[in-house]
N, C-alpha and C positions, 0 to 999 in steps of 0.2 A: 254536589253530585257524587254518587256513589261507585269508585271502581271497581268493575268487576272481578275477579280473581280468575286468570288465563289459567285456563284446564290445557296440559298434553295430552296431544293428541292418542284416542284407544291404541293404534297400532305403533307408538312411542311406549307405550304404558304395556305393553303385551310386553315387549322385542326386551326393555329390561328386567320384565318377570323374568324373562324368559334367559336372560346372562346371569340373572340373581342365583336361578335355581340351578345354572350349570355349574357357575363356581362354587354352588352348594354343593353340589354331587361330587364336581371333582375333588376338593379338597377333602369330605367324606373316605372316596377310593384311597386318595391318596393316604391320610392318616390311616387307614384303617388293612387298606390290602395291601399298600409298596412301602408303609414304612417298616420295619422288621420290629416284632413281636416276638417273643419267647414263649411257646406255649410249654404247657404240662404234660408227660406222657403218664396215662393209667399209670405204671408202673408193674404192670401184671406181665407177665412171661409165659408162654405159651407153651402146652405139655409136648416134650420131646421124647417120649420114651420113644426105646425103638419099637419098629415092628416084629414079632411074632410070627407071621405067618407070611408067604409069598406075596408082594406087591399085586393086586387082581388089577387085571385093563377093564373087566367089563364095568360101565358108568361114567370111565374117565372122561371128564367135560359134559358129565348130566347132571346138573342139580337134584334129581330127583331120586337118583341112585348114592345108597351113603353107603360110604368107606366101610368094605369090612375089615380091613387092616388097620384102622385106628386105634389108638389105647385112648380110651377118654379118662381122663383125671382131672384132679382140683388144681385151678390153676395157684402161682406163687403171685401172690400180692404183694410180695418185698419191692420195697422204691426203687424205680428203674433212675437210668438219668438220661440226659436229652440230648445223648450224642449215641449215634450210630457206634454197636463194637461188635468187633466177629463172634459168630457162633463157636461154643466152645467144641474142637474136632471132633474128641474124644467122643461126644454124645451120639456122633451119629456112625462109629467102627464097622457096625457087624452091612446097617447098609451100604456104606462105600465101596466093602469088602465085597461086597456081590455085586454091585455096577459094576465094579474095575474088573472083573472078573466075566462079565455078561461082557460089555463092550472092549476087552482088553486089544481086540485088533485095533483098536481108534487111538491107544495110551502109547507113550513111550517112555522107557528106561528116563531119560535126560532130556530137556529142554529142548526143543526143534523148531523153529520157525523159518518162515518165508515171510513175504510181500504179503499175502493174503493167507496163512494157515498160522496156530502155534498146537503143540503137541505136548503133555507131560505127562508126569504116572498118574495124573486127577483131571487133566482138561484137553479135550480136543476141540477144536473153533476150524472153519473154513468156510472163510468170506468172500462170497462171488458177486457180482454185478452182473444186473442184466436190464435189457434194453426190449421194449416191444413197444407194436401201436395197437393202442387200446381204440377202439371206438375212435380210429382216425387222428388219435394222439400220440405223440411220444411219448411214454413213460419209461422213466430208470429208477430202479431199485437196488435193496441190498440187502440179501439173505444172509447171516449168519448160522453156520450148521453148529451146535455146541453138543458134547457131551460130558456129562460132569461124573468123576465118582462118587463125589461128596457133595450133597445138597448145599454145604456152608460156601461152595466156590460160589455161590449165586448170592448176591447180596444187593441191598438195596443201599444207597448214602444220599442222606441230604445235605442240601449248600451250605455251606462253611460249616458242614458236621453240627446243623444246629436244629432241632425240632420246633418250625414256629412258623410264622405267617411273614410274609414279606423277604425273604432269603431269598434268595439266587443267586447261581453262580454259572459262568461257562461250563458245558458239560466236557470240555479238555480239560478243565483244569481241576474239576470234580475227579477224573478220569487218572490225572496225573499224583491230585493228594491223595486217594485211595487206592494206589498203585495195582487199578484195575488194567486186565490184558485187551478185555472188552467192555466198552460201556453205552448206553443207548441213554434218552431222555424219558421218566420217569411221567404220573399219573399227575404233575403239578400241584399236590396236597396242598401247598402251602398258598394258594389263591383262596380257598375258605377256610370253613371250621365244620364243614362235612364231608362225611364219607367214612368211610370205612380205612384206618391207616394202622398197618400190622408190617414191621417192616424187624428182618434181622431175629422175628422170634419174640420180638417184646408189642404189647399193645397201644399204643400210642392215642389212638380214636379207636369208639366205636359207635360213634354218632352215625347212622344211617344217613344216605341220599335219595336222591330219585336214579341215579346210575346203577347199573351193571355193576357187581362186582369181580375182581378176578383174587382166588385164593389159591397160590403154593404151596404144597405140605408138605410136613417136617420128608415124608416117605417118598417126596420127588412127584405125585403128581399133583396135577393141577385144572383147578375147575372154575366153569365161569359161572354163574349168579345170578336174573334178574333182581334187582333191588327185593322188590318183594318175597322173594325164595330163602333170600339167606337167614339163616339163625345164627346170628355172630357168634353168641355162649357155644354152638355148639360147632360150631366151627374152629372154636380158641381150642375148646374141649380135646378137638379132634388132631392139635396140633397143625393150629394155622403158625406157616414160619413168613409170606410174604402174605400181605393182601393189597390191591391196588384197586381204587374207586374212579373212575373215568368211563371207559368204555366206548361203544355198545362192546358184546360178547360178538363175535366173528360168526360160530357155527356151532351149529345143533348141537342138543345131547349125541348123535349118532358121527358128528366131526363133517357134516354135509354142509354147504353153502347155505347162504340168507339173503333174502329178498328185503325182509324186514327188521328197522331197528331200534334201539331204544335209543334215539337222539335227533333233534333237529335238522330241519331242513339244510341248513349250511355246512353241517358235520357232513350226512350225507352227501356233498357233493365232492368234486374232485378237489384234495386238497394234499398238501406232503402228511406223511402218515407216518408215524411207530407204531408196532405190533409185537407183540409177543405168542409163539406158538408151543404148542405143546404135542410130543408124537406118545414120548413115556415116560418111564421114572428114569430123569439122569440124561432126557433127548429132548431138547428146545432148540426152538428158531428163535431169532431178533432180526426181526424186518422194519427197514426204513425206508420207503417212499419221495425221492423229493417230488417237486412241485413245483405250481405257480412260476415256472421258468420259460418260455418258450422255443421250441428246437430242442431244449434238454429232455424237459420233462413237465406233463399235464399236473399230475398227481394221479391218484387215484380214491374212485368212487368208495362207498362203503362194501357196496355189494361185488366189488372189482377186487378188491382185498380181501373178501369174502372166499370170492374164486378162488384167488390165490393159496390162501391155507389146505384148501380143499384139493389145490392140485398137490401140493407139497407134501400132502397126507398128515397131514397134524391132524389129533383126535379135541381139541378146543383151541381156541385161540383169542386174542384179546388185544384191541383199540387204545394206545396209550396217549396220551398230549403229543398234538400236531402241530399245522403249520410252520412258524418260523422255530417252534423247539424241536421238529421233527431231527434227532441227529446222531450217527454215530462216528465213536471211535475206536480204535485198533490200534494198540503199542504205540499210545500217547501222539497219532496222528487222526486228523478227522477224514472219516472215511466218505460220507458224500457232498454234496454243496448245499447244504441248506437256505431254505427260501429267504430272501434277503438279507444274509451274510449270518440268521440264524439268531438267537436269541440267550439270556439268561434262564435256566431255566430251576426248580425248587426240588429237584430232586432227580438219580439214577438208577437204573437196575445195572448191576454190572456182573462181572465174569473176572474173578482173581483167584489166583493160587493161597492160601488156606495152612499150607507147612512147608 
């Protein structure tokens, strides 16, 4: 007599596809997004000449209106290398010289600080907290006022100073090796191998996403992107110094509030937020959002964030990596409480003195 051979049972035969294919995926992530990689940057640098003619407001934050103050030229191809370095001062004299000069009530002779303000001949910061109920929630925030004379005090760094995939680092301690005065958490680049990454002046990617892009220029302003809008070439051309791929964009070409965005139901919802705003050449906001707290703080919606820019008067503004990286700091202290004690994160915008 012949034994049969005992089949497991389908929902036995499912249940270990189904652990086969997870420890597939995870080990996949894990070798591929958390173990650290060193990528390649283009190597290409981005035209700095200065500007010629008065910085113009009107278009600032429409994609559809192009720079008439840009110098377009041939970019330099010479080998970049794959650590963040400061912009060279000298390139950018004759602008700084007319910010410090336009904002000169904000500057001072010698270094001045408080609890919440610092003051120098190149940076003014003053960072407030505020507390409202949104929609029957508590939310607290944190606006950073900045004004820069020299576009080079604005810089971006990434974790352990290395351009590549799987880096992170605490953004105090990002804060403290790059002896920024202020630093915020950055557009996360280093979770793929898309997007648009321009960071300090040199080009790093210019592989396209499905995101929003946000581009800094060498002449202080700053514009935000639909994916589809941009023309990288001509945006390097134009003397892109940062670019950041994450998003959605905040507010219209005209700096008005949005109802609608380029992102996901879940981004949409209320969650802790970085942003970055823009009013002129040499005047930005950095707002951070906490979250996910309860009695503290809800977070806030896209189109809450929205509002906000818009009451602040920023003429664009821009959605950077949230939740647990939502985070700033100020003179190597963390300024809010980030949602569950806060995160590693792949990269920073910051706010340092330059000479």
């Amino acid at each position: 007599m012949k034994h049969r051979k005992k089949l497991l049972p389908a929902w036995l035969l499912v249940l270990i596809d189904s652990v086969l294919i997870a420890v597939y995926v995870a080990g996949f992530y894990q070798l591929y997004y958390l173990t650290p990689r060193q990528l390649e940057s283009s190597g290409v640098k981005t035209n700095q000449e200065k500007q010629t003619e008065p910085v113009s407001e009107s278009g600032a934050g429409n994609p559809e209106t192009e720079s008439e103050n840009s110098s377009a030229g041939a970019t330099d191809t010479s080998g970049g290398t794959d650590t963040t370095e400061s912009p060279d001062v000298s390139e950018h004299t004759d602008t700084a010289a007319d910010l410090r000069t336009k904002f000169a009530d904000y500057f001072t002779d010698t270094v001045k600080s408080t609890e919440n303000t610092y003051t120098s001949s190149d940076i003014s910061i003053k960072v407030n907290q505020y507390t409202e109920n949104l929609g029957g929630s508590i939310v607290t925030y944190y606006v950073a006022d900045i004004y820069i004379a020299d576009i080079a005090c604005l810089q971006s760094g990434f974790a352990d100073d290395t351009y590549g995939i799987g880096y992170a680092e605490d953004l105090l301690d990002m804060d403290e090796s790059f002896h920024a005065i202020l630093a915020i958490n950055g557009d996360y680049y280093g979770n793929g191998e898309d997007g648009v990454v321009i960071r300090n002046g040199e080009v790093y990617r210019r592989t396209k996403s499905e995101s929003d892009v946000c581009v800094l220029y060498y002449d202080g302003t700053m514009k935000t992107y639909p994916a589809d809008e941009l023309d990288v070439d001509e945006a390097i051309a134009d003397g892109a110094y940062q670019a950041w791929s994450f998003g959605p964009r905040l507010l219209d070409g005209a700096g008005g509030s949005m109802t609608e965005f380029t992102a996901n139901r879940h981004i949409k919802e209320a969650n802790p937020r970085t942003a970055i705003g823009y009013y002129e050449p040499g005047h930005y906001a950095f707002v951070v959002v906490d979250g996910r707290q309860k009695g503290y703080s809800a977070g806030m919606t896209l189109t809450q964030l929205s509002e906000l820019f818009e009451q602040l008067g920023c003429k664009a503004a821009y959605n950077l990596d949230g939740g647990k990286s939502s985070g700033m700091s100020f003179y190597d202290t963390m300024v809010n409480r980030p949602s569950g004690g806060g995160r590693e994160v792949s990269d920073c915008i910051m706010i340092k003195e330059v000479r």
